[in-house]
C-alpha positions in Angstrom: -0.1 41.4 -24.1 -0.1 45.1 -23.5 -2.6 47.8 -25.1 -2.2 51.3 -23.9 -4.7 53.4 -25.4 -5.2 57.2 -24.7 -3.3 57.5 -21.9 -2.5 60.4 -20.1 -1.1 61.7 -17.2 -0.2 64.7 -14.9 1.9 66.3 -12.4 0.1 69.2 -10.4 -1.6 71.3 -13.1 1.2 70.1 -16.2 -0.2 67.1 -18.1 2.7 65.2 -19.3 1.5 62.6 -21.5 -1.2 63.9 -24.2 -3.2 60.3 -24.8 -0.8 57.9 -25.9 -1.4 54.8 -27.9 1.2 51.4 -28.1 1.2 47.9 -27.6 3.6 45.3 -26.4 3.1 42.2 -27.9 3.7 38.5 -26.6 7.5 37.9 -26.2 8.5 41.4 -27.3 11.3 43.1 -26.7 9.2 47.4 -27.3 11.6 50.3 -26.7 10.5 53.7 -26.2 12.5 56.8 -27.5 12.5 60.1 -26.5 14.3 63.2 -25.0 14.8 64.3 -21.4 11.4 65.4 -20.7 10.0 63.6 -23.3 7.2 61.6 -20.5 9.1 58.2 -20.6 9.6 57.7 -17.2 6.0 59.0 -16.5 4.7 56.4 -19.0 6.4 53.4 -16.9 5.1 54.7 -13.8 1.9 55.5 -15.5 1.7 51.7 -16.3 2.6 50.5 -13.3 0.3 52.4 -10.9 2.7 54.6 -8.8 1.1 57.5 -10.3 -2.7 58.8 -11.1 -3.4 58.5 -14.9 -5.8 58.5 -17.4 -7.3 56.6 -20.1 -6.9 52.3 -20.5 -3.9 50.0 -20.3 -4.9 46.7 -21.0 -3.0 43.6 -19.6 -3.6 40.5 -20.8 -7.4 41.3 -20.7 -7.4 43.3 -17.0 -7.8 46.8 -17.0 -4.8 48.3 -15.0 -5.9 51.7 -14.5 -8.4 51.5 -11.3 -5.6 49.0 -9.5 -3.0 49.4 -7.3 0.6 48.7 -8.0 0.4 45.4 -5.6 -2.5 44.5 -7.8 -0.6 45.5 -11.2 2.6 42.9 -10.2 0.3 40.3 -8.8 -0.7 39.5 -13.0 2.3 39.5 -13.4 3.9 43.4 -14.5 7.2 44.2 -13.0 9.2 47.4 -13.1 12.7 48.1 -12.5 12.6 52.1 -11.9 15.0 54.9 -12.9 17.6 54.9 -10.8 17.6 51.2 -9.6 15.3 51.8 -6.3 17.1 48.8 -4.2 16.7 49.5 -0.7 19.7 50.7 0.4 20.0 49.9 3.9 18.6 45.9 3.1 20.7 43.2 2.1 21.0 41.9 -0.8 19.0 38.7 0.0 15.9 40.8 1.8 16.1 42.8 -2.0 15.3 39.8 -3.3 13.0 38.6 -0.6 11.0 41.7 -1.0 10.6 41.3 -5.0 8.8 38.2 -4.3 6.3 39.6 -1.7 3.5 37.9 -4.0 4.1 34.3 -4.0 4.5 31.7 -1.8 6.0 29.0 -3.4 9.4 28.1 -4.9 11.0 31.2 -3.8 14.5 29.6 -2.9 14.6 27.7 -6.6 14.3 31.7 -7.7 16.8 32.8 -5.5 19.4 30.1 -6.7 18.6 30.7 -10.4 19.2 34.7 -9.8 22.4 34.0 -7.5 23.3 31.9 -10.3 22.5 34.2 -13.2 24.5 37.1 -11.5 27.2 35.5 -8.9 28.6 39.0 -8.3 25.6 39.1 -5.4 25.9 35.7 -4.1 29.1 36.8 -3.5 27.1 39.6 -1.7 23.8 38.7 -0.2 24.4 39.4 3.3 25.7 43.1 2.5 23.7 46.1 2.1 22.0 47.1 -1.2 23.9 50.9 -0.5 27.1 49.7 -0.4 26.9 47.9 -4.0 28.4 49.2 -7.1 26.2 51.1 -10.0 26.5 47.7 -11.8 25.7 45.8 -9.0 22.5 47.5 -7.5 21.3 47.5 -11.9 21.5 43.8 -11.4 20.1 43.8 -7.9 17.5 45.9 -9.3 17.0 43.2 -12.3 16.7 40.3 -9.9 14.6 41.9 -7.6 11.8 42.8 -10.5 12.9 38.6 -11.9 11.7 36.9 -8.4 7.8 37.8 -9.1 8.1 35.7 -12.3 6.8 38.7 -14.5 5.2 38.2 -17.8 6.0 41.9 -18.7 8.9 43.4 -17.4 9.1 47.5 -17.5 13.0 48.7 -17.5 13.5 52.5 -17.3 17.1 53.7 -17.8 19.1 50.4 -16.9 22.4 51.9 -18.3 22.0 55.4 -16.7 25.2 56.0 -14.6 27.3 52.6 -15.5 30.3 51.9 -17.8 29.5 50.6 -21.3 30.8 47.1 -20.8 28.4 46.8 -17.7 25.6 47.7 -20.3 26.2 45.5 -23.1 26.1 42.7 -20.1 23.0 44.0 -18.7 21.7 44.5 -22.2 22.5 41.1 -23.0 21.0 39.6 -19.6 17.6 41.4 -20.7 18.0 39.6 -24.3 18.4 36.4 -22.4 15.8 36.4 -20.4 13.4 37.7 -23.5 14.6 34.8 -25.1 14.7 31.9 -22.4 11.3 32.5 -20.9 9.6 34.9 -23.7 9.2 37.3 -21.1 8.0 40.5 -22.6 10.2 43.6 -22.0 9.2 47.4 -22.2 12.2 49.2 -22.1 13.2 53.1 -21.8 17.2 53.7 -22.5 18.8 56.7 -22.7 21.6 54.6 -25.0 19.4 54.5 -28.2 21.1 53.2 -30.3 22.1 50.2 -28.3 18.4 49.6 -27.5 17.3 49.2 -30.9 20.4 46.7 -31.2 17.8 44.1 -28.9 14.3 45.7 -29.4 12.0 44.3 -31.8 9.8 47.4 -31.8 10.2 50.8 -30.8 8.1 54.3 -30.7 9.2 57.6 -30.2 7.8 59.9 -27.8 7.6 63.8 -27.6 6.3 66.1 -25.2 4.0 63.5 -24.4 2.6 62.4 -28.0 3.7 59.4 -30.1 5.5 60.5 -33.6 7.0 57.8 -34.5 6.4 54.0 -34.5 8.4 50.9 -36.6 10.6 47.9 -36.2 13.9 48.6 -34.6 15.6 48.0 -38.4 13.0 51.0 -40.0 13.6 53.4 -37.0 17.5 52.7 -37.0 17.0 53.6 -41.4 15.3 56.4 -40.4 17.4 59.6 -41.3 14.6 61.8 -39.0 15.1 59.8 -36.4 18.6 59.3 -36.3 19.6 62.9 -36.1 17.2 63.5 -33.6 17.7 60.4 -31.0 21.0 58.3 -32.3 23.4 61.1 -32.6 24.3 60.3 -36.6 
């Protein structure tokens, strides 16, 4: 579904990612590994088109790289950002509203199935996105991405900030909806170990280069890689 090749992009004068090569295939779960600094969230946004970027990311046979981010979603690529990015002064519902800016259709079947699959903002869809807990702006944030029917969906960080047992519930939301609609999921986590637990596949990334690649089982064996990123 996805093919990144040689991809590489910049802030200013520092070039963060150093031609990067990965796929995502259909119905894949694909976590990406890395320290702070590492160029994972600069990879996502890379991929998405909120930044300028080099080399070919290949999308179910479109070529990302010259479109825009309206473009990008409108085949069907969704991102959930670091740090949630609801709009804070929106409601709930208008969150939700604004996630599905590209169709035209069935929108209020979506919002009932999202209401459904996290109550915890029907309860809230008339109050504003700022006021929500971390938990509930993650699954705002979730939702919002969920309402332009994605066939990939890019998830940087969802645990940053939140209590574990609001994790292994978002976690397992993600699993569900990899598994209910084979949705594809690219997913940066901080909680590595955890993320391998649901992940199929997985690379590593350092200062902007791939140096390691493998099933989640081989990386999770790997004595290299677990005293660098798992914290054995």
């Amino acid at each position: 579904m996805l093919t990144v090749s040689g991809l590489t992009a910049s802030y200013g004068p520092v070039q963060v990612l150093q031609g990067i090569d990965f796929t995502v295939g259909d119905g894949e779960i694909v976590v990406i590994l890395g320290a702070n600094g590492a160029g994972k969230t600069t990879t996502m946004r890379a991929i998405s088109g909120t930044m300028p970027r080099g080399g070919t990311v290949d999308f179910a046979g479109h070529e990302l790289t010259k479109l825009s981010p309206d473009a990008i979603v409108r085949l069907g690529v969704a991102q959930v950002p670091q740090g949630r990015g609801t709009f804070s002064d929106l409601t709930v519902h208008d969150n939700l509203m604004v996630g599905a800016f590209t169709r035209s259709s069935k929108v209020t079947e979506d919002l009932d199935r999202w209401y459904s699959v996290f109550p915890r903002l029907a309860e809230r869809r008339e109050q504003k996105a700022g006021s929500l807990s971390g938990g509930e702006q993650q699954m705002l944030a979730i939702a919002r991405a969920m309402m332009s029917r994605p066939k990939l969906l890019l998830c940087d960080e969802p645990s940053l900030g939140l209590a574990p047992i609001i994790t292994q519930d978002l976690f397992a939301r993600i699993t569900e909806l990899n598994q209910e609609s084979g949705m594809a999921v690219l997913l940066v986590e901080q909680n590595a170990n955890l993320a391998l637990k649901i992940a199929h596949r997985a690379y590593v990334l350092d200062t902007g280069r791939i140096v390691a690649s493998g099933t989640a089982a081989e990386l999770q064996a790997d004595e290299t890689i677990q005293a660098a990123y798992l914290g054995v």
